[in-house]
C-alpha positions in Angstrom: 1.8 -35.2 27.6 -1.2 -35.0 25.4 -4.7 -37.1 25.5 -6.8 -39.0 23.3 -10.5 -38.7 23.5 -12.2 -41.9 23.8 -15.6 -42.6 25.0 -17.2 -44.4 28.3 -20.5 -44.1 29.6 -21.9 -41.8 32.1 -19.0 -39.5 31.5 -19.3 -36.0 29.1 -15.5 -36.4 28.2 -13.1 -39.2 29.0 -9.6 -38.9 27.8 -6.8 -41.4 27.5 -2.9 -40.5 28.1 -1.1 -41.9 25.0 0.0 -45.2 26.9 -3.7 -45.5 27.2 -2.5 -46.7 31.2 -4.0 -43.7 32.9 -7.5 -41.3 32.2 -9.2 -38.2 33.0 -13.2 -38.3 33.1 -16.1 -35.5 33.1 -18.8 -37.0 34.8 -22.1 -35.9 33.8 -21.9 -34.4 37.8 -19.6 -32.4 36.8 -17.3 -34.6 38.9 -13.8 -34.5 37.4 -12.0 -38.5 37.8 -8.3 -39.7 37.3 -8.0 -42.8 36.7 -5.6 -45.8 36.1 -6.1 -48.9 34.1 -5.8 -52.2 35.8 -4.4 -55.1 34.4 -7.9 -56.8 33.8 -8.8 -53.2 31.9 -11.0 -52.3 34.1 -10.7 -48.3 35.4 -9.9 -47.9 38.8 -10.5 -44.0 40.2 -7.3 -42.9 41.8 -9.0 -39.5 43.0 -12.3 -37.6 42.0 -12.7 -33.9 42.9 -15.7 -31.0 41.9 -14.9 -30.0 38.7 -15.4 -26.1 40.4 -12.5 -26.4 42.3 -10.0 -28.0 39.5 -11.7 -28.3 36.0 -10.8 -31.1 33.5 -9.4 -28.7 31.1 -7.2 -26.7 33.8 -5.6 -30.3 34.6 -4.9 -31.5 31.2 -3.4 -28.1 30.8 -1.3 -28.8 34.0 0.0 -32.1 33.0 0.5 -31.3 29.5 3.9 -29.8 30.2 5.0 -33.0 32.2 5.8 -36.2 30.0 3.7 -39.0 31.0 5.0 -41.0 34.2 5.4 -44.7 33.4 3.0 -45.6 37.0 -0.3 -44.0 36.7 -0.1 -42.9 40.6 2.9 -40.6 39.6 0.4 -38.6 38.1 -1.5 -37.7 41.6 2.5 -35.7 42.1 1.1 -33.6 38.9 -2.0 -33.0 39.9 -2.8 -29.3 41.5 -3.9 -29.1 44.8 -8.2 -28.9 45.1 
């Protein structure tokens, strides 16, 4: 799976998996978020972590050798225990 950097407010770096259905965000906390897209667009947070225990960049590298689950909650399987 790769990701596509978008932008959103209040967050350092916010990228998009390629069905745009599902997120990671760097809060300006330092707070790392996965999100999915809702069906009004809207963002919801499916889990939000310290980015010192699991950074941003060590999960994208840990989901980049899975293909991207068609439901957005598959991806919580993926994600490294923190």
């Amino acid at each position: 799976m790769h990701f596509v950097t978008s932008k959103r407010a209040g967050f350092v770096l916010f990228c998009m998996t390629p069905s745009g259905r599902a997120a990671i965000g760097l809060g300006e906390d330092r707070r790392v978020h996965l999100f999915e897209r809702r069906a009004d667009g809207a963002w919801n947070t499916l889990r939000e972590w310290d980015g010192d225990t699991l950074s941003h960049t060590d999960l994208m590298l840990a989901l980049g050798e899975h293909d991207e689950p068609d439901a957005p909650e598959r991806l919580l399987e993926l994600v490294p225990r923190v």
